[in-house]
Every structure is written in structure tokens, then in C-alpha cells.
N, C-alpha and C positions, 0 to 999 in steps of 0.2 A: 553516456556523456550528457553531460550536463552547458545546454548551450545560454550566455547572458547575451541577452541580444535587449530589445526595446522595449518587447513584448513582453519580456521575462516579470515585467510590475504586474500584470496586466493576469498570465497564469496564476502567480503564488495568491494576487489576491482572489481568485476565481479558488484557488484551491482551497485557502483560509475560509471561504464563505460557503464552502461545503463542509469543513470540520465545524463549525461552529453552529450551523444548521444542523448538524446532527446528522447529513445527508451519506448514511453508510452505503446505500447502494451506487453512488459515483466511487467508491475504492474498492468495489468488488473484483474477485480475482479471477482474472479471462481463461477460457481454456489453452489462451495458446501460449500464457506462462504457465500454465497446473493442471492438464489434460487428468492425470491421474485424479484431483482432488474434484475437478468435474465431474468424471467417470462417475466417482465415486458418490457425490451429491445426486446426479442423476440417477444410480441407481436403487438410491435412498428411497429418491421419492416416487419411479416409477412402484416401487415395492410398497410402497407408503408405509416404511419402517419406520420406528421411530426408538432410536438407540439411548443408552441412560444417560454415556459420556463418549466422548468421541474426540482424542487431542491433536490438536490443530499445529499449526508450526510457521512460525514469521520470523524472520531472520532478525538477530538484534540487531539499533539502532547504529550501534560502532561500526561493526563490519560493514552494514551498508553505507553506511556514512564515508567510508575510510577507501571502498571499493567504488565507489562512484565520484567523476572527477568534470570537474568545468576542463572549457576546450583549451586551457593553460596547464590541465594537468593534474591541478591542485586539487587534491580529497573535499569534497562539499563540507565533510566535516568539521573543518576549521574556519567555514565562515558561517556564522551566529544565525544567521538566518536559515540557510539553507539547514542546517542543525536542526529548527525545529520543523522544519516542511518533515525531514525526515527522521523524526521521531512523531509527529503528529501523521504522517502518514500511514506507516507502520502500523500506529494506535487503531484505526481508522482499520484498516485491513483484519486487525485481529478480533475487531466488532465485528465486522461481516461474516467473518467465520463464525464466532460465537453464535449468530444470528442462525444463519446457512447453517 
């Protein structure tokens, strides 16, 4: 859930000044949403393999947009803003993998 409180300026622009900096390692994806893809990173590089392709998987923007709701309930996705946090967030995440 998605909470608008005071602070909520204060986040999105701290989020935005991480997409625009480029700064892919603040959307990296934590073991304790993707244990498996961790696993699996770590044991890349204990191995020190290095694979030709390897496809990643980020949920699109709608479903998360449409599955994630302010504390009224309403889908993020139908307010304009929150729209692009979560499509530039998403973006943001699929770099890191790219990268990872």
C-alpha cells in the first residue's frame, strides 16, 4: 500500500533524483523479495561464470500499477504521478538486472 502522508514529496523526489542520476544500485532487488535470483547471482559469481544470456523478469507496469493501491484503495495507477514512479521504477530495476 501505498501511504500519501507529508513526506510523500519528499520520497518521490528522492526517488526521481535517483532515476535521473542514473543511480541503478538504489533499485536493486533484495533477497528478501527474490531469494531464488540472489541464489542464483551469487552463485554466478562465487563460480566466477560468466553466461552469454540469461533472462530476467520484471513485472509490467499495469499489473503493478493496477495491484498496488493508496490507503483509499485506489489503483496508483490512475494517478499520473504515481504512474510514472511506477514505470520509471520498474525501468530502474530491469537495468540492475541487465547490469547483475
Amino acid at each position: 500500500m501505498v501511504k500519501r502522508d507529508n513526506n510523500l514529496i519528499y520520497e518521490i523526489t528522492s526517488f526521481f533524483e535517483n532515476v535521473i542520476a542514473n543511480n541503478i544500485d538504489k533499485f536493486h532487488i533484495s533477497n528478501e523479495y527474490a531469494q531464488g535470483l540472489s541464489a542464483f547471482i551469487d552463485e554466478l559469481k562465487r563460480e566466477n561464470k560468466k553466461l552469454p544470456i540469461v533472462k530476467g523478469q520484471v513485472t509490467g507496469p499495469f499489473t503493478f500499477g493496477l495491484g498496488l493501491n493508496d490507503q483509499e484503495c485506489k489503483a496508483v495507477w490512475f494517478d499520473d504521478e504515481y504512474k510514472e514512479v511506477v514505470k520509471s521504477g520498474l525501468k530502474m530495476k530491469a537495468l540492475w538486472q541487465a547490469r547483475n
